[in-house]
C-alpha positions in Angstrom: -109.9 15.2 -33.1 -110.6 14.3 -36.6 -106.6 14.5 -37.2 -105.5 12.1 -33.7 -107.7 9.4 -35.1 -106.5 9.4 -38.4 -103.0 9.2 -37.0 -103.7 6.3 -34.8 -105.0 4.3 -37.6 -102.3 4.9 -40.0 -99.8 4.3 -36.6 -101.4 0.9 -36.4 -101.5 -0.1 -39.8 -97.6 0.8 -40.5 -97.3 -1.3 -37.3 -99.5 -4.4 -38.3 -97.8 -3.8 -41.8 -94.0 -4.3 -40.4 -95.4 -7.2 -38.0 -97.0 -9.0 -41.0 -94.3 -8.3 -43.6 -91.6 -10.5 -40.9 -93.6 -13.4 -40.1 -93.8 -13.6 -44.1 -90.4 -13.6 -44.3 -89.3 -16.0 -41.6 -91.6 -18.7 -43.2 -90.1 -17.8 -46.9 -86.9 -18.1 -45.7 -87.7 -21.5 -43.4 -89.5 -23.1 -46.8 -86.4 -21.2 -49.1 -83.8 -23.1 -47.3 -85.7 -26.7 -46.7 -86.2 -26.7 -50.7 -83.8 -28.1 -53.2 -84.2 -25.3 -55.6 -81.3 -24.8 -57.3 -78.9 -27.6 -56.1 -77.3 -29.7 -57.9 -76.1 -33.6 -56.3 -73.6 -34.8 -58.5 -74.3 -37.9 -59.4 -71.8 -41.3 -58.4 -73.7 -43.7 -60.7 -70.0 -45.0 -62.5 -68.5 -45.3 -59.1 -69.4 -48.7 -57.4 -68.0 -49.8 -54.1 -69.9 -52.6 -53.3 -68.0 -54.6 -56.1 -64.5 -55.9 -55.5 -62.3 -55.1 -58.0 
């Protein structure tokens, strides 16, 4: 008896673990690729095109 029980619970917290562990990782990856971290723009400040030559 003692045994089942104590195998349930570890059942449903490897479970709940998995469950929790992806919905953390779908919203790092979401906020990973919506940031900027790491990127660089290069920067067009000589180039001018509004200004006939």
């Amino acid at each position: 008896m003692m045994m089942q029980r104590q195998l349930k619970k570890g059942t449903g917290i490897a479970i709940a673990e998995s469950a929790i562990k992806m919905v953390f990782y779908y919203f790092h990856e979401r906020d990973w690729y919506n940031s900027n971290f790491g990127i660089k723009i290069p920067h067009h400040d000589k180039i001018d095109t509004d200004e006939p030559k």
